[in-house]
Structure formats: structure tokens, C-alpha cells
N, C-alpha and C positions, 0 to 999 in steps of 0.2 A: 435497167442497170444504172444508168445515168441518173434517174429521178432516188434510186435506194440509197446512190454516193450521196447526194444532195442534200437528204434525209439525213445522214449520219453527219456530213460535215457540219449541217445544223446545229445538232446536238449536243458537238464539241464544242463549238467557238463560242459561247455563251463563260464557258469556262476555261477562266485567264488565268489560275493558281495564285486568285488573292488572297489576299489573308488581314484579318481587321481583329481587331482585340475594344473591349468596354471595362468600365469601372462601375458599380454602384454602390451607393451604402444603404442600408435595411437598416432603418431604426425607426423607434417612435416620435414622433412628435417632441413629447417631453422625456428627455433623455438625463437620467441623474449619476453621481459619478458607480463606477463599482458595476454597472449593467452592462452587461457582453451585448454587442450587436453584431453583427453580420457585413463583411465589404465582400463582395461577390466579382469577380474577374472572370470573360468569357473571351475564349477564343471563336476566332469564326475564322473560316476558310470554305469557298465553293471548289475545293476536290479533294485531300486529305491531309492531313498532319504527318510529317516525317520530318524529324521526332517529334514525340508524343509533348506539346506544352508543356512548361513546367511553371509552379509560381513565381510570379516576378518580383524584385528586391522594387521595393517604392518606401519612402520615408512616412512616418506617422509622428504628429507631432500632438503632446500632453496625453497619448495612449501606447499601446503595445498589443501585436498580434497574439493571442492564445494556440497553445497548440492543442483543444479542441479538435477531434476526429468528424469529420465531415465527409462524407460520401460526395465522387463526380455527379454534374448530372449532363446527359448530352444532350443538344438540342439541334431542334433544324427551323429554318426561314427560309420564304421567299423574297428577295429583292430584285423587281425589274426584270423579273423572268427569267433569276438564278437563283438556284436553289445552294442555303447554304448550310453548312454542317457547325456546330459548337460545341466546344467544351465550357462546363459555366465550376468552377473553383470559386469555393464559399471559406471564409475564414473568418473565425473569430476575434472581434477586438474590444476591447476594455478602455474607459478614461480613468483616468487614475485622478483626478481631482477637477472642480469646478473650473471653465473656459469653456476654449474652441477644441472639439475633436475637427482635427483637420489632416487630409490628405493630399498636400501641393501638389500642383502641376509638375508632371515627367515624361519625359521621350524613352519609350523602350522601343528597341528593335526587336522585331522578329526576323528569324531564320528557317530558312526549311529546306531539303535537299534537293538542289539539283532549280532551286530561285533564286532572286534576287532578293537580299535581305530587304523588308520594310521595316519601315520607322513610325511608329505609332505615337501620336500626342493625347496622353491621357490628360483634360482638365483638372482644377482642384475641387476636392471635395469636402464641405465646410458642415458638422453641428455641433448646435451650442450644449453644453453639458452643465446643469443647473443642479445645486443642494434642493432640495425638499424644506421649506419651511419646519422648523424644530428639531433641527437635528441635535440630539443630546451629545451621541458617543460618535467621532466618524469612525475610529478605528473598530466601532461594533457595527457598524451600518450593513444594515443587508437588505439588497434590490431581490427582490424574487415575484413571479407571475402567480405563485401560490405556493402554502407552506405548509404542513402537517407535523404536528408531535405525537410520538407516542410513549409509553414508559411500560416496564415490567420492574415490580419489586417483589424478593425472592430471599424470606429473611432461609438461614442455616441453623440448624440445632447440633452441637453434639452430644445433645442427649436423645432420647426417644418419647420425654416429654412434653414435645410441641411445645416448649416452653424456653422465651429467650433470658439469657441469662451474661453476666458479664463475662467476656471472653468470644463468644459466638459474632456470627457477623452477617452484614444484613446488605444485600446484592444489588442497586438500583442499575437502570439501563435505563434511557433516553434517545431516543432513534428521532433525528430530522430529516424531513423529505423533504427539499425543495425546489423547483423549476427554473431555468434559466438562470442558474448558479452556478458559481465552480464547487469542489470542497472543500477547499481553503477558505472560503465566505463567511461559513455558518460557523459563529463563533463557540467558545465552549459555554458548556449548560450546566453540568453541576462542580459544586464545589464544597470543599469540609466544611464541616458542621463545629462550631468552636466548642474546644473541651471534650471531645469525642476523634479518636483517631480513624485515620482514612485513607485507604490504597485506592489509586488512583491505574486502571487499566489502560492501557495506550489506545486512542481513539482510534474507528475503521473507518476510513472514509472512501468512498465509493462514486462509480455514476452512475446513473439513471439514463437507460435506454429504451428504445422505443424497437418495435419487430424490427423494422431494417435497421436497425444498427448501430442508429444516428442519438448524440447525446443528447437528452431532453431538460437534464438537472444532475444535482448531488443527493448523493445521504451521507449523513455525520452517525455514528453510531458510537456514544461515552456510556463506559462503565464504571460506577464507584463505589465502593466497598466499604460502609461503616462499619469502625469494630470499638465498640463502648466496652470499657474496660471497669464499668460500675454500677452498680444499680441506680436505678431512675429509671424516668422518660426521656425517650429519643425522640423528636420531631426533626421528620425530611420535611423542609422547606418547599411551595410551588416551585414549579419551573416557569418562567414568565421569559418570553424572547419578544421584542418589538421591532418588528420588519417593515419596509417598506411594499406594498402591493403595485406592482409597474405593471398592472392589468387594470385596476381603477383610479391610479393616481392620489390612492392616503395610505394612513397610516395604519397597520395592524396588531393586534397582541397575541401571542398562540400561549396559552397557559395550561401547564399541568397541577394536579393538586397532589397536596403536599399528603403525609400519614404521618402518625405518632407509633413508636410499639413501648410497651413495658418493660423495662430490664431486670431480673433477678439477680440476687446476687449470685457471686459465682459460685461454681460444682465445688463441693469438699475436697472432691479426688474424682475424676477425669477417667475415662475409661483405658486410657495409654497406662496412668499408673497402675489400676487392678493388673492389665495384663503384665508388665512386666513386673509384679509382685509377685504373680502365679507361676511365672516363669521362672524366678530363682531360686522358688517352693518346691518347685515339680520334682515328687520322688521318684519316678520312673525312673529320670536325669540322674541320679544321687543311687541310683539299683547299677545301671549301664556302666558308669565308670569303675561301680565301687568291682563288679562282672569282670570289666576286661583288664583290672591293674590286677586280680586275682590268677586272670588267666596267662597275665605276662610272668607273674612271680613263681607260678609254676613250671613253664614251660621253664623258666629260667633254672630251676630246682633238677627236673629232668637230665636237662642237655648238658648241666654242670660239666662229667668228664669230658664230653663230647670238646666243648669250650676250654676246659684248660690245656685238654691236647693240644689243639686250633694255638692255642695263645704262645706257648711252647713252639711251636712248628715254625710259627710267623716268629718269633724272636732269635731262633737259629739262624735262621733266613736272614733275618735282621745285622745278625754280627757277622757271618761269614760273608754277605757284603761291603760290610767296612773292613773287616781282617785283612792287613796286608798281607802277598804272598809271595815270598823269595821268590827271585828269576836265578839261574845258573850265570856265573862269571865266563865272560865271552873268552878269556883267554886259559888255554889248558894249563894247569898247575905246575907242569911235566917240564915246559916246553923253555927250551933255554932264551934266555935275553940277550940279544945281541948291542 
């Protein structure tokens, strides 16, 4: 019995309900402005969290945290013949222009129930955030690990002559896929064609997710709508995007190609007009009314006495309720005045 206590008391003292927190940052080497990296915070404790960690307020300076969805992950170590338990909280952050991404030195306390608060000294954490030789546009600049276009064009007839004509209207779509991006990044892709009008669809921007969950990129999805109001030739322009590659470190082009269609002139007359020509022609229409005013005039012809009685009846009624009608004098005729 003595040797099982001894066992168990072992077991325990190893575990003092400490609790220890890290900082790291995950980025590449060359790091340029506009690319999301990763700052990663883990808790550790050798017995349990109560309460559950929460992220901690720390300053960032010439960046900003994304609120990018990020999944916990938990972790376990050995130190010195304790075993310890972690939570590791991953967060996205952004430099917003060339310098220092930098995260100063901070004292957070931890708390947990039924301990003594600890004071934690997280050091600072320093990288340098450099432009890419050639940068033409920075407000078009896009960082991505890898990028894809595609397009759908989808001209409309309204006629059934597979043939466009001025009036009709011609569908393009442009879908970007790219990695390690927000949607806000990937800048717009088409735009009107001069001397031809153009509706312009609200962009759908989306994320890009991997099986568990976790955000991997964006897609940008623009649609625009030529509507040539004359005969000629129409030419859609390439789509040309020039991205940065922060997987090889240059410079890339994703291009789409461009189409021509022929314009005819426009329809004579529209197949809306035919129909509501036929519509105001239609003798069925012009048979049905001519039927039931025939049928009103007679039933009217019929019921004639029936109705002047009726009218007669209601107009008695009529004056015998405004007709005044003597009431008898309250005092007797007879009756002497004193």
C-alpha cells in the first residue's frame, strides 16, 4: 500500500499548474507588401486550461491582423519529465507598405482558476517587407503562390437566326483563382469597350477552401455585358493580369484572348411588336365583348318593369324618409289657463 501511495504521489508533483505562452511569425524569407503571413500564439499548461485561452491584444506595427478563419490546433511536449498540453492560435497579418513588419515586445498575464496569475514576456518580432523590383501599379499589385484565369463568352439572339444583330447582347465572364490572397486583392478585369454600351454585373467574390475548412485563397468572379447598338465589328480585348509569384520570386502574366463577332443591323420589327400587333387584332376579343354588351342590353330589355318598379319603390322610401311628420300638441285644446 505504501509503495502504490508513493507511485501516485510521484505522478502528481511533477505537475505544478504552470502555464507558459510563445509567439512566432511564419513568413518567407522575401516578404513584399500585400502578402498575408501567419503570427502563430500557443498556450501551454502541464494540467488544463480553465478558461479556454483566448487571443491576446499585442500591437503591430506598419500591418494589421486579418480576420481570416483559421482552425485550433492542439499540441502536446515533453519538458524535463512533464508532459505539457497547447493550444497553438494562428492568425493572419498583412504589411500594408514597404519597411519593418514588426511586433514589439509585451507582458501579457495569464489567468486561470483557482492559480496564481502568470506574467508572460513575449520578445519583439522583426521582418523586413521589400517592393519587387518593377513595380508599375502598387494599387494593382497582387502577391499570390499561384493564379489561374478563365472566361466564358455567351453571345444572345433575339431572334432565332443565330445571328447577332444591333440590339442583342453579348455575356463575357472572367473567374480568378488565386492562392494566398484575400478577395479584395485581385483587382478588376474587364472593362467597356469605347463606342459600344455596357452593363457592368456586380462582382462575386468568394474563398477558396481546402477539406478541413481552412482558407487556402480567393476567387473574383466579373461579368460584362456588351450591347452594340449598330452594325459593325465588335472586338473583346485580352485579359492580361501581371502578378507577383511569392512561390518563385518574379514576375507573371495570366492572359486571356480576346474574340471579334459581326454585328447586323437591327430587326425591322422585334418579335414584342408582332405579338402585341396580333393582340389588338385578335377577333375572338372583338366576338367576347361585342357577346356580352349584347347580353347586358338584353337582360336590360327584359327586367325593364321589373326595374322601374325597383326604382319607384326606392324613391317612396326615399321621400317618406325626409317627409316631416306632425307630433300631437302636448297641451289639451280643452284645458283652461290659469
Amino acid at each position: 500500500m505504501r509503495i502504490l501511495l508513493l507511485m501516485l504521489l510521484l505522478a502528481v508533483v511533477p505537475a505544478r499548474a504552470a502555464m507558459e505562452m510563445t509567439r512566432e511569425l511564419i513568413a518567407p524569407d522575401q516578404l513584399v507588401p500585400g502578402q498575408p503571413v501567419r503570427i502563430a500564439v500557443t498556450f501551454w499548461t502541464d494540467s488544463w486550461f480553465n478558461p479556454p485561452p483566448q487571443w491576446p491584444e499585442f500591437k503591430i506595427e506598419n500591418g494589421a491582423l486579418l480576420t481570416t478563419p483559421i482552425p485550433n490546433q492542439l499540441l502536446t511536449r515533453q519538458q524535463n519529465g512533464v508532459s505539457w498540453s497547447g493550444i497553438r492560435f494562428e492568425r493572419q497579418v498583412m504589411a500594408w507598405d514597404q519597411g519593418l513588419l514588426r511586433f514589439p515586445a509585451v507582458d501579457i498575464t495569464l489567468e486561470a482558476a483557482a492559480q496564481a496569475p502568470v506574467t508572460v514576456s513575449l520578445p519583439a518580432l522583426d521582418k523586413a517587407v521589400v517592393w519587387p523590383e518593377d513595380v508599375r501599379q502598387p494599387d494593382r499589385f497582387l502577391p499570390a503562390s499561384s493564379l489561374t484565369l478563365t472566361q466564358k463568352i455567351t453571345p444572345y439572339y433575339a431572334g432565332n437566326d443565330k445571328t447577332l444583330h444591333a440590339g442583342d447582347a453579348i455575356e463575357r465572364t472572367v473567374t480568378a483563382k488565386a492562392t494566398d490572397v484575400l478577395p479584395g486583392q485581385i483587382p478588376a478585369l474587364l472593362y467597356a469597350i469605347p463606342g459600344t454600351e455596357a452593363q457592368r454585373l456586380t462582382p462575386v467574390n468568394s474563398l477558396l477552401k481546402t477539406g478541413r475548412g481552412e482558407v487556402e485563397g480567393a476567387q473574383r468572379q466579373e461579368t460584362l455585358r456588351y450591347l452594340p447598338s449598330q452594325a459593325g465589328t465588335i472586338t473583346l480585348p485580352p485579359v492580361r493580369l501581371r502578378w507577383w509569384d511569392t512561390a518563385h520570386h518574379q514576375w507573371q502574366q495570366a492572359e486571356l484572348p480576346g474574340t471579334s463577332f459581326t454585328v447586323a443591323a437591327a430587326r425591322a420589327a422585334g418579335r414584342e411588336a408582332t405579338l402585341r400587333g396580333e393582340a389588338s387584332t385578335d377577333p375572338w376579343r372583338t366576338v367576347i365583348f361585342t357577346g356580352i354588351a349584347v347580353i347586358l342590353i338584353l337582360m336590360i330589355w327584359l327586367l325593364r318593369r321589373l326595374m322601374l318598379r325597383t326604382c319607384k319603390y326606392l324613391h317612396r322610401k326615399w321621400q317618406r324618409f325626409w317627409h316631416p311628420v306632425p307630433l300631437p300638441d302636448l297641451i289639451p285644446p280643452k284645458r283652461s289657463q290659469q
